[in-house]
C-alpha positions as CSV (number, residue, x, y, z in Angstrom):
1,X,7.2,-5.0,-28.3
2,X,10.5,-3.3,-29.4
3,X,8.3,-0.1,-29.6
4,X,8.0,-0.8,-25.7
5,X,11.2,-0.7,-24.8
6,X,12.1,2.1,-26.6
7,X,9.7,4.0,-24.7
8,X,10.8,2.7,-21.6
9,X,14.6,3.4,-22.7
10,X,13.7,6.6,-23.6
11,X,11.6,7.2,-20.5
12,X,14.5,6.0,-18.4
13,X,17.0,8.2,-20.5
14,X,14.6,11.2,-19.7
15,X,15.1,10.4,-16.2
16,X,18.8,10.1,-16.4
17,X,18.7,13.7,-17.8
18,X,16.7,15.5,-15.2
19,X,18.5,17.9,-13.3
20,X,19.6,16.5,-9.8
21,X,17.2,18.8,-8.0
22,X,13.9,17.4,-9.6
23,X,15.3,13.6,-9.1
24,X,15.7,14.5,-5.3
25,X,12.1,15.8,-5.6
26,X,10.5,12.6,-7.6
27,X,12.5,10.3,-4.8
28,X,10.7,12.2,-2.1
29,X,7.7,12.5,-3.6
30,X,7.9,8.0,-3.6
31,X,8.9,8.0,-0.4
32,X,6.0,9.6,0.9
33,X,3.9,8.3,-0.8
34,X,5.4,5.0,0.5
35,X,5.2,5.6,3.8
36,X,1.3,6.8,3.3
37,X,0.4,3.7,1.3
38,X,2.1,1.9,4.1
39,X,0.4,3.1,7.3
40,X,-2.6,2.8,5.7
41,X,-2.5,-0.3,4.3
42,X,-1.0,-1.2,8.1
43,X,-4.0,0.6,9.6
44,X,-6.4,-1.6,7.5
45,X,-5.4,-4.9,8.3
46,X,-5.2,-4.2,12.4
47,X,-9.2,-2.9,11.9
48,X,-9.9,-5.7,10.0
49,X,-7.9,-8.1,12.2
50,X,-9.9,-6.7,15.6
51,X,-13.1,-6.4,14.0
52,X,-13.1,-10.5,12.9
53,X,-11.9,-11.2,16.4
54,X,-14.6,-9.3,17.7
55,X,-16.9,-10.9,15.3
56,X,-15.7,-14.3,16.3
57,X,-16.2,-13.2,20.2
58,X,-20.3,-12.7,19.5
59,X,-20.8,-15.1,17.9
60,X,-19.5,-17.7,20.8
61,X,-21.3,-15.8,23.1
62,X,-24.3,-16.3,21.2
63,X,-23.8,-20.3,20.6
64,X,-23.0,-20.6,24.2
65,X,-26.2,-18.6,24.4
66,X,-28.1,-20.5,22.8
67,X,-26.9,-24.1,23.8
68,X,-28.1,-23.4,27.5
């Protein structure tokens, strides 16, 4: 465990050593990558969302369908 946290210390000090220029370009690398992960994910759940509505449509079509 402490061998952890020296790798995370040191992984966090390497960080704190990078030149300004490569942190601005690790920050907007996450933030694109952000922003992708987000839409997507976003994009996902509205298909999924219309697609069990539009499942749930049928299939009262069909029971009223077949109650007549």
């Amino acid at each position: 465990m402490l061998e952890e946290k020296s790798k995370q210390i040191s992984l966090l000090q390497h960080f704190y050593n990078l030149p300004i220029s490569r942190k601005q370009m690790i920050a907007l690398i996450a933030c694109q990558l952000v922003s992708i992960l987000g839409i997507g994910i976003g994009a996902t759940l509205i298909i999924t969302q219309g697609l069990r509505n539009q499942l749930l449509e049928q299939a009262k079509s069909e029971f009223a369908i077949a109650c007549e």
